[in-house]
N, C-alpha and C positions, 0 to 999 in steps of 0.2 A: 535725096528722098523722092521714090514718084509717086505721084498722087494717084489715087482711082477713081474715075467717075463712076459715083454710082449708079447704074447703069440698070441693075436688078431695082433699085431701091423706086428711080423714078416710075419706071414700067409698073409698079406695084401698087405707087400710089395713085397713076390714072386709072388703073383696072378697079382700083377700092373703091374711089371718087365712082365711077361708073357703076357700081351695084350697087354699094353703099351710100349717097350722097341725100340719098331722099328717105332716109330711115330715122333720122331724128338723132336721137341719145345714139343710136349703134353708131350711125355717122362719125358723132362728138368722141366717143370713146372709143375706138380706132384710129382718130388723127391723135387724140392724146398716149395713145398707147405708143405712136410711130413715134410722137416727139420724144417722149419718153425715152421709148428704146434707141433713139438719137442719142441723146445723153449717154447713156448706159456705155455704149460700145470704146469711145474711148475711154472714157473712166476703168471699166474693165481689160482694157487691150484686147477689143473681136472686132471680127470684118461686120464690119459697119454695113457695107452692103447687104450681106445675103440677112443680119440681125434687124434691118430697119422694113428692108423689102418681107419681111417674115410676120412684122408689127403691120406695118398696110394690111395686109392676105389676111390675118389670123381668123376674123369674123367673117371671111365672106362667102362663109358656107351658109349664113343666116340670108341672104340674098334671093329671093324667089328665082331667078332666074339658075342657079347652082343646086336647088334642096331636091335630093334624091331622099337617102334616106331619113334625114330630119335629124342626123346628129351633126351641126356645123361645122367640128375637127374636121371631119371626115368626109363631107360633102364639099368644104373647100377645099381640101387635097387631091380630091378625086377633080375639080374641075382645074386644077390648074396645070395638073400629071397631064389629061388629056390635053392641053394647051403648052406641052412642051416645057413645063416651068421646072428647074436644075430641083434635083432633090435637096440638095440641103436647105433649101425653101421651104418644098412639098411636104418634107417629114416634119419639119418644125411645125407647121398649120396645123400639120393633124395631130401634131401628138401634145400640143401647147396646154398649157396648166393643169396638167395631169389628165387629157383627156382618156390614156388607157384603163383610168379607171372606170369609167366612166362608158367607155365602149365596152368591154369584160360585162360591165351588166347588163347594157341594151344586149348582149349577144353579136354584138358589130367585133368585139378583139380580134379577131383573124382577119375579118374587111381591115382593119386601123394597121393591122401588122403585115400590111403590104408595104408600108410606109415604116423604115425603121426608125427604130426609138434610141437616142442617141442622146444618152446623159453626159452633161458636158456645162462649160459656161455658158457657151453660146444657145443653149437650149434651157439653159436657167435665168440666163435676161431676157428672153421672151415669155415666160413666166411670170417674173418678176414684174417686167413693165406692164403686163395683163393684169396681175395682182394690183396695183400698186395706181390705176388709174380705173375712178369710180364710170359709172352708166351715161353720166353725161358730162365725161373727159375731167374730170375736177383729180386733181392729187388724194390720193387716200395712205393708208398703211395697209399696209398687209391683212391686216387684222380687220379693220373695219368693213374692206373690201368681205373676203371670207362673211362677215356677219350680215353683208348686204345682199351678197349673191344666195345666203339661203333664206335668207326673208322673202326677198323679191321672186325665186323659184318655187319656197313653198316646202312643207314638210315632205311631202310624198314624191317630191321630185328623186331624178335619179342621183342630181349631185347631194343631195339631201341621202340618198340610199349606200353610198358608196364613200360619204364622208370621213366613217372611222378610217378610211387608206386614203383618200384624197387628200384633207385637211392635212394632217402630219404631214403628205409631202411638202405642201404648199408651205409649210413654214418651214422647214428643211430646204427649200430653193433659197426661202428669203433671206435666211441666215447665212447661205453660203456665196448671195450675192453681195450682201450686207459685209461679212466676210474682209470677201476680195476688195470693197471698195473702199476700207478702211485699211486694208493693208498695201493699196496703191496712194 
């Protein structure tokens, strides 16, 4: 058997550490989400690489030095595309816990669908590990997560606008990662 270094996975997490590290809670829950999806990938049988280096990236559109248009999916995707970074990374960033909904109402969907959307395991445990680790890296569920992300955004936010399709996905991921980890 040969092993792979991971090779994406490292590069990802000094690039996070480097935007992300002086953000507090974003910090905490982005390393918890990497560890997270650490776990996940063998549990699940995915490339561990491109699923952990995807966990580093996901938030570092919230980064001042990457915010173009102010939707984070999509301003981390757009900064890593220009820096070379393999797509099966790039898409996952942008399109991670349902952000096409989300972009469909900002009016961004067409910007986000430069970046394809690629329903799969490997794009359900970077979901899953986003759902599933609270604001300042603590384990959560699925659920509570969901009930903390719209308190903490607020009724009139977008994911607050767009939750009758958002929500049902997110628990449609969690089940089907839930799923597979009980039948491995």
């Amino acid at each position: 058997m040969t092993v792979r270094t991971p090779v994406l996975a490292a590069s990802a997490r000094e690039i996070a550490e480097a935007l992300l590290a002086t953000m507090g809670d974003r910090w905490r829950h982005t390393r918890g989400v990497a560890e997270r999806a650490a776990e996940l990938a063998p549990a699940l049988d995915l490339d561990a690489d491109v699923l952990v280096a995807a966990a580093w990236l996901h938030d570092i559109g919230y980064a001042r030095e990457t915010v173009v248009t102010g939707f984070h999916p999509l301003d981390g995707a757009n900064h890593l595309a220009a820096r070379g970074w393999p797509l099966s990374v790039t898409a996952r960033v942008a399109h991670h816990s349902g952000a096409r909904f989300v972009a469909a109402a900002r009016g961004l969907g067409e910007r986000l669908a430069a970046y394809p959307y690629e329903e799969g395991m490997l794009s359900d445990a970077l979901t899953y590990a986003d759902q599933t680790v609270g604001p300042r890296g603590e384990r959560v569920t699925p659920a509570r997560r969901h009930e903390e992300m719209l308190c903490r955004h607020g009724p009139e936010s977008w994911n607050a606008k767009v939750d009758h399709l958002r929500g049902p996905y997110l628990i449609r991921v969690a089940d089907r990662v839930e799923r597979r980890m009980r039948a491995h």
